[in-house]
N, C-alpha and C positions, 0 to 999 in steps of 0.2 A: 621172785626176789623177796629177801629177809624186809618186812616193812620196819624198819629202823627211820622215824621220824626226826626230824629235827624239834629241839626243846625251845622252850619256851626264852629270848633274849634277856641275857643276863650278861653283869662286867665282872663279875666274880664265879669262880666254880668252888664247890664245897670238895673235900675229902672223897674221892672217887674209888671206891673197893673193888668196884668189878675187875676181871682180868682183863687183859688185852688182847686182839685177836691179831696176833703178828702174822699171821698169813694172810688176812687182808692186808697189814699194813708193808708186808714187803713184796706183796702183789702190784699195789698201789704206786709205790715207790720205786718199784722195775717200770712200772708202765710211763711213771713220768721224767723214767731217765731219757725218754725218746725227749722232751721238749732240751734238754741239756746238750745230745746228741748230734741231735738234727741241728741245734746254731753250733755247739762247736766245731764244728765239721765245714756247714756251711758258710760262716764269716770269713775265717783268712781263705777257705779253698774257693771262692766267690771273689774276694777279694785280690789275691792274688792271680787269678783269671783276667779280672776286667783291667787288669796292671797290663799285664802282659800285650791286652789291646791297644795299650796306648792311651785307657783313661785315668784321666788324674783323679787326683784325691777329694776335691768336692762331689762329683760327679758316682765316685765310690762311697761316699758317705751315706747320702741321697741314696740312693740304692739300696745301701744297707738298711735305712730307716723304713724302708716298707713293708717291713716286716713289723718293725713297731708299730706303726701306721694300720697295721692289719686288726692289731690288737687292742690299738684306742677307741677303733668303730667297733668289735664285737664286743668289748667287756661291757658295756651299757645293757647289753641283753642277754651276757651268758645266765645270769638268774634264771629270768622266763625259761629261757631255752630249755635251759635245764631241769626245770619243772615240767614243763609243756611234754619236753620227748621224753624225759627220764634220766637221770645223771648217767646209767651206766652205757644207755642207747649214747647219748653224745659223746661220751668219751671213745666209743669203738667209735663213729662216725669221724672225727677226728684224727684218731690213727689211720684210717682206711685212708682221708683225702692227703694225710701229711705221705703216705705210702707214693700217691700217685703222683703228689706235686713235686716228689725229688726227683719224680722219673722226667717229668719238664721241665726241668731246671737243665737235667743233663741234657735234652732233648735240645733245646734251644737256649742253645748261650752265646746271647745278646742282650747288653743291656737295656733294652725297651722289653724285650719279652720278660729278664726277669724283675722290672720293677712291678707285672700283674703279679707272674707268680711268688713273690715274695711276698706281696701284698696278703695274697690267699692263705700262704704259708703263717702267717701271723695270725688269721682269724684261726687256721686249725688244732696252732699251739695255744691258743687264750680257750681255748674248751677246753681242755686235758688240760691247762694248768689251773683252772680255780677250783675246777671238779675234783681233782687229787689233792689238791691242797687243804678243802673244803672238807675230805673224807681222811684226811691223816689226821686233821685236829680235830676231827670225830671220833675217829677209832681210840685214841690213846686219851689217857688218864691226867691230870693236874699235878701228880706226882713224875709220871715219864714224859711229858713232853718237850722238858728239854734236850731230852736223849733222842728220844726219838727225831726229834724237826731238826738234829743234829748228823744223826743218822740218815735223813732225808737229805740234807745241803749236803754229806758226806756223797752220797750216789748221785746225787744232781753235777755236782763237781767233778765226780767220774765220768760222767758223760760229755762234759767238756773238755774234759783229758783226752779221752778218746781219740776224740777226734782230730786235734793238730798230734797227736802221734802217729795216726794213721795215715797222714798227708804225705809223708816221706815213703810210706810204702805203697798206698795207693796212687799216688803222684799229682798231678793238677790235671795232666789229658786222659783222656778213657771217661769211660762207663764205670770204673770202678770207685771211685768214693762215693758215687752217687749211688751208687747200688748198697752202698755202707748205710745210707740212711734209712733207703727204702726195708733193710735186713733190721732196722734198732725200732725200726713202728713195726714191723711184724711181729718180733719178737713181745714185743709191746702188748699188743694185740691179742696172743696169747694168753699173757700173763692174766688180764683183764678176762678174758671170757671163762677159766680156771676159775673165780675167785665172784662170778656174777651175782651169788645168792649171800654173797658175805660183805658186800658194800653199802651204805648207807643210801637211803632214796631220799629225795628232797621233795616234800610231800608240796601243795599248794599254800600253806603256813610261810614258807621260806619265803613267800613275796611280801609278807610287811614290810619290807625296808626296804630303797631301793639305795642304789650304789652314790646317785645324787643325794642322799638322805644322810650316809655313811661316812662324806668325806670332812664335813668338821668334827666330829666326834675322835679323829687321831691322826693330826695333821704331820705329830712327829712321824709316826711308825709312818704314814704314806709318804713323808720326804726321804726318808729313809732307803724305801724301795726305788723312789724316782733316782736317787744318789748314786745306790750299787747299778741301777740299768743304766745310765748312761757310763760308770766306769766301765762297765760289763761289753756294752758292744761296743764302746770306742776303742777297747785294749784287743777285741775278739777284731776290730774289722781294719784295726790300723796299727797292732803290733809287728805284723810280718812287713809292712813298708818304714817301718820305724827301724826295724832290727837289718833291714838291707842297707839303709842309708846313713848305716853306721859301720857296712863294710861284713856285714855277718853274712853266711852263705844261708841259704834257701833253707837247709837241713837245723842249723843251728838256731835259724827264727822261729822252725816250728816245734825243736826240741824246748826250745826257753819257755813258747808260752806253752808248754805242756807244764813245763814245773811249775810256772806262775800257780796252773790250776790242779798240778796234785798238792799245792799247798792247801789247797782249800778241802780236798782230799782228806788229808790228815789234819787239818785243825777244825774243823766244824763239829766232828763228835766231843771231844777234847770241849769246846765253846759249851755245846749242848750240856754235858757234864757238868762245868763252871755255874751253865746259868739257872739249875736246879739247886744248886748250893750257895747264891749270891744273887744279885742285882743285876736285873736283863739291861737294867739300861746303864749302870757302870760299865758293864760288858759292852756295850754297843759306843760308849762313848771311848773307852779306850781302842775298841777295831778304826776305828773313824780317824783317831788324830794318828792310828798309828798307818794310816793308809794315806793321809797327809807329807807324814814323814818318807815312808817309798817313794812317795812321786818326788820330793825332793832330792834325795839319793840318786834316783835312776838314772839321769843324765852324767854323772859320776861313774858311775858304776858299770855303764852298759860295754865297755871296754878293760874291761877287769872281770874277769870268769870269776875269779877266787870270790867276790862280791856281788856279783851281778847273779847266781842262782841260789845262795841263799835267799837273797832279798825279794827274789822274785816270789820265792815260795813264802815268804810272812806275808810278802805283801798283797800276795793273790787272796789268801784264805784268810788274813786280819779283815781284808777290804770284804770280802763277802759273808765275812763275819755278821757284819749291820745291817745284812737282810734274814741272816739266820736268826740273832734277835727278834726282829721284829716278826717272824713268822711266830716267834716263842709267845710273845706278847699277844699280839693278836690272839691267838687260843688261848689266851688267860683273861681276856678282859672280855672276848665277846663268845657268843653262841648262839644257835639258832638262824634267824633271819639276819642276825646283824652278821654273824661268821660268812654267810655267805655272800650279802653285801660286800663283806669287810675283801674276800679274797678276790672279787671282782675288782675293787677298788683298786687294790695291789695290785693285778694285774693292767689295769689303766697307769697307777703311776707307773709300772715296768714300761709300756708303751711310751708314758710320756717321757720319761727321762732317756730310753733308747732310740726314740726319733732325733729327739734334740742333741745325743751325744756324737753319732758321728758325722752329721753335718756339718756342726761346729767344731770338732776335732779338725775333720779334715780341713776346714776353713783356716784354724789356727798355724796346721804345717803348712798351708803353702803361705799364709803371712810370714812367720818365725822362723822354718822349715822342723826339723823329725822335733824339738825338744819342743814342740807345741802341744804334744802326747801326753808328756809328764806335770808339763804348764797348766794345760785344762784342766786335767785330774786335780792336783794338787789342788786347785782354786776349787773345785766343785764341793772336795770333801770337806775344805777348810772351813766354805760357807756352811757345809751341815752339821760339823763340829761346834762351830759359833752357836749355830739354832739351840743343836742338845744342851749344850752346856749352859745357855742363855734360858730355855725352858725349865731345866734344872733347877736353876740358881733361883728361878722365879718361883716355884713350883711350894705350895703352901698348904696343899691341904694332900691324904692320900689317894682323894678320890676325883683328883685333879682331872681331866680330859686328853693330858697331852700325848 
């Protein structure tokens, strides 16, 4: 393996001339369309399973969250780990177990079995996500990486596309979605082991800073991520019980939130673009108030086609906008030991904010009933609209922390 060490922590990067090695970095970024894949797929076809048994909506929340849950216990150690065995040993170690855990998933479905295996499922996506994430704002330069981490949320979004399109064709019974997951980590898999001598190694240097060490130093950018994960898996685990109780057919709820997430499809690179010619955090505060706004609409709207998929598609890719941001940021302020802190960290707020999102989603529909959805959401983003804007307005010097 190319010994490509991690540099020395720094909150600025200078004028970077070297080229870019795009075949690592569109190696890298097939291999982390499996973490996109594998939840798009698995939320509403999980979800709409344990429906069908007869369980309600708390019950399916809980459930959903242990995958977050998976990811709050491993990101504390994905550093070491990833020093210890080697960034690119972890990341195939990870495909291999996300490989085998969908084949348990199909094997036994019941909800006590899969609140282990989801649990598992969680620790095997938090390695493949900080190690990719970790090596894409390696690879790329101070000039390209709004394009690029534009281009990444671009294929990350694909991969939640994927999968509620494929529900209609694969259907909820059989072996066959499940075999959909197990075929997007192989291919995964692949990708990764093509590309092993061109990825960056995370030398023993990368443990100066630990993830505890990391979380005051950018409390925005990490509420940021906690924000978009709890919209993320409460729209991924309670849109298909949202869109039946409003009378829509099985086909039409998994078509909708397909567009919700090719919206995110087609505006993320577009975003990426914006945020090398402008203000990552102008940019991240207009995604936020504008994903405020859909959640008010939607209740409106979800009975009117003519409105109801536009809006889905701004409001899918505005809303995941403010993670695309903050991935930009991040590779601009830190490097080194702190970058890899920094994507652990991210990965913890992703945890935190998607355990807590669909238990209390599902809590909110059965108080309110379906327009509890839209209710949560709105209040979540509102509150992180408030923070940006209030951090903003406070914000005094350029070398501010926030």
């Amino acid at each position: 393996m190319v010994e490509q060490t991690l540099e020395l922590d720094s909150l600025e990067e200078p004028f970077d001339p070297r080229p870019v090695s795009w075949t690592a970095i569109v190696a890298v970024v097939l291999s982390v369309s499996v973490f996109a894949l594998t939840l798009g797929l698995s939320y509403p076809l999980l979800a709409l399973i344990l429906e069908g048994q007869g369980v309600d909506e708390t019950w399916i929340g809980l459930n959903a969250a242990m995958t977050s849950l998976g990811v709050i216990v491993f990101a504390p150690v994905v550093p070491r780990v990833a020093v210890h065995l080697g960034a690119w040993r972890l990341a195939i170690i990870c495909l291999i177990a996300t490989m085998g855990l969908f084949v348990l998933l199909g094997a036994f479905r019941t909800m006590e079995a899969w609140f282990a295996v989801r649990f598992l499922l969680g620790v095997a996506i938090n390695g493949l996500f900080v190690v990719s994430e970790t090596w894409i704002n390696q690879l790329v330069t101070p000039q390209t990486r709004g394009r690029v981490m534009g281009l990444y949320s671009t294929v990350l979004s694909l991969g939640f596309a994927i999968g509620p399109f494929l529900l209609p064709v694969t259907g909820i019974e059989g072996w066959a979605p499940f075999w959909v997951g197990v075929a997007g980590a192989a291919i995964s898999l692949v990708a990764l082991i093509l590309v092993r001598d061109q990825v960056p190694a995370f030398t023993r240097e990368a443990q100066g800073t630990s993830l505890v060490g990391f979380l005051p130093l950018a409390p925005v950018l990490l509420a940021a991520v906690a924000t978009f994960s709890f919209y993320d898996q409460a729209v991924l685990s309670f849109w298909p019980l949202y869109g039946l109780r409003y009378g829509l057919t099985e086909t039409t709820v998994a078509n909708a939130l397909g567009v919700l997430i090719i919206g995110n499809v087609f505006l993320q690179f577009p975003l990426g673009w914006l945020a090398d010619r402008t203000s990552r955090r102008g940019l991240m505060l207009f995604c936020a108030a504008a994903a405020v706004v859909g959640s008010l609409v939607l209740p409106l709207a979800i009975t009117r086609p003519l409105i109801l998929w536009p809006l889905l598609f701004f409001w899918g890719g505005l809303a995941f906008g403010v993670y695309t941001m903050a991935l930009i940021e991040l590779g601009d302020r830190f490097s080194g030991a702190l970058l890899l802190a920094g994507n652990a960290a991210f990965a913890l707020m992703w945890g935190v904010g998607g355990i807590i999102g669909p238990p209390v989603t599902g809590g909110v529909m059965q108080l309110v009933g379906p327009n509890g959805l839209p209710l949560v959401l709105g209040v979540t983003y509102g509150l992180f609209t408030i923070l940006l804007a209030t951090r903003q307005f406070a914000a005094r010097q350029p070398t501010s922390a926030l």
